[in-house]
N, C-alpha and C positions, 0 to 999 in steps of 0.2 A: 425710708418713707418717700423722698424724693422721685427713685428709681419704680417705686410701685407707681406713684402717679404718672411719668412717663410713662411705664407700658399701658398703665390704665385711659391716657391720653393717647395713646399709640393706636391703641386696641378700638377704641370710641373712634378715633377718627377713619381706620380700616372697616367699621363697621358702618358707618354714615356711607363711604365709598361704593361700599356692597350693594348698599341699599338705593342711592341713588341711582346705579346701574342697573339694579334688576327691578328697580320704578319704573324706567323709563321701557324696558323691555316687556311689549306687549306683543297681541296678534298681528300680523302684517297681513293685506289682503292675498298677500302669495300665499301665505300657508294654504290656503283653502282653493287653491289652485288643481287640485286633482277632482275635487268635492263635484258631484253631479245633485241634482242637476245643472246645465252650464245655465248661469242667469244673460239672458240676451236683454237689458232694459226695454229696446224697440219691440220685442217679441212681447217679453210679460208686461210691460206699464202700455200697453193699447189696448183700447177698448175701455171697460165699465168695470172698477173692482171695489170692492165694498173693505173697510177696515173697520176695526174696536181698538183701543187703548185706553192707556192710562197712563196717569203723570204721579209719577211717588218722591216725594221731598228725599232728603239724604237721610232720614231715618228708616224708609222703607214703606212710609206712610200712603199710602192712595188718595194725592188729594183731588186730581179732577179725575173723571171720565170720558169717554168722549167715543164717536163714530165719524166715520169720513166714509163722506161717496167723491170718487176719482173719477174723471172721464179724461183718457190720454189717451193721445193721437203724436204719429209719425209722420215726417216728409222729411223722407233722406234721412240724415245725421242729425236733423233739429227736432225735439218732442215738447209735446204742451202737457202737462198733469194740473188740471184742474182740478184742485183739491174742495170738497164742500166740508167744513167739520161741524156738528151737531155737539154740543158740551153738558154734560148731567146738569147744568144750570140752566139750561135753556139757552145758553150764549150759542154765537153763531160766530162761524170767521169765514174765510176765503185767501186760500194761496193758489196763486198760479205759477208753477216752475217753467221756465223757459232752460229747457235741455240741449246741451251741442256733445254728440259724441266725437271724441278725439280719437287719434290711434290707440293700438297695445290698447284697449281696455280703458283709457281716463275719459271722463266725464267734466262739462263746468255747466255747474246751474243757478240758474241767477230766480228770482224772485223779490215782487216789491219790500219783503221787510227780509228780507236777506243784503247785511253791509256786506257789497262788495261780490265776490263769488262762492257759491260752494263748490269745492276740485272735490271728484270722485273718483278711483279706481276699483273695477268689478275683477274678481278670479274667478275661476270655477262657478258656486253655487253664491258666494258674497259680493257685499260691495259695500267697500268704506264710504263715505259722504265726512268733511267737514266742514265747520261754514258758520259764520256768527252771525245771529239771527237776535232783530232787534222786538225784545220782546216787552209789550205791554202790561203794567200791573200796577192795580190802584194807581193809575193818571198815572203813571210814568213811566218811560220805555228806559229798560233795560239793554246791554249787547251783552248778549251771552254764546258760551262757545256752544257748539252741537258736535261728538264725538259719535257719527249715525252707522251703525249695521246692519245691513240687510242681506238675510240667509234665504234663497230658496228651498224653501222643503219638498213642494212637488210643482205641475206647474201651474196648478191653481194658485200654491199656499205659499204665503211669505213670511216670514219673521221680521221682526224690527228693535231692535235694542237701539237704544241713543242717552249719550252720559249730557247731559246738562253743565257746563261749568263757569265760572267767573274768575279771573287772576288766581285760573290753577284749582280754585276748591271747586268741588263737587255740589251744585244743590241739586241734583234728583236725575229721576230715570225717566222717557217717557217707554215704552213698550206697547208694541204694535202687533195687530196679525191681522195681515191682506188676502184676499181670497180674489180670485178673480171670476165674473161670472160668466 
């Protein structure tokens, strides 16, 4: 009986291993390093682009909506994205990102409710963003982490996925689609 518990101790703990290692193994922004179209940030985020999303809790729920009008501009390596967002409640916000591109592809973007910086890295058609952003809800500001990707699909059209999280759990998805006009 002993002997079974040891391997079955054995076996649990070799299994926790597995799993913690292939948790932490996700996409890196190289993989997408061949992916065309190439995302140039200064090229696609200048000028006027229109976005829709939504924000889905960790059940998969839709619970806001929302539009964004963007107006970014470049000079040199520094970009501005004005972001305007409109919320299915009527709510209204405002972020402005102050952009510095760096070599190889990193990005640091700061913004008023962004603690601290968000580091970006673009490959090919993607670009990682992470960055914790202090977020307001019923009177209280939260910091929560932002896990952001963004996929060019042509050069209009962008994609947006971003995981939501707090000390590791998951609360929700927001997902995005940019168009530029």
């Amino acid at each position: 009986m002993k002997r079974r518990r040891l391997l079955t101790a054995a076996g649990a703990a070799a299994l926790a291993a597995t799993l913690a290692i292939t948790g932490c193994a996700g996409p890196q922004v190289s993989d997408y390093a061949a992916e065309k179209p190439v995302l140039d940030l200064r090229e696609y985020f200048n000028g006027t682009l229109d976005a829709w999303g939504v924000f889905t809790d960790r059940s998969g729920k839709v619970v806001k909506r929302f539009t964004v009008v963007m107006t970014c501009s470049w000079q040199g390596d520094q970009g501005v994205l004005d972001e305007d967002f409109l919320y299915s409640d009527g709510s209204r916000q405002r972020r402005v990102w102050r952009l510095t591109r760096l070599a190889d592809g990193h990005y640091i973007g700061r913004a008023d409710d962004v603690v601290g910086q968000a580091l970006g890295q673009a490959r090919g058609n993607a670009l990682r963003w992470q960055y914790t952003l202090a977020l307001p809800v019923d009177g209280q500001t939260y910091h929560v982490q932002f896990d952001d990707w963004m996929y060019l699909m042509t050069d209009r059209v962008m994609l947006n996925k971003a995981v939501m999280s707090k000390y590791g759990f998951k609360l929700g998805e927001v997902t995005l689609s940019f168009t530029k006009r």
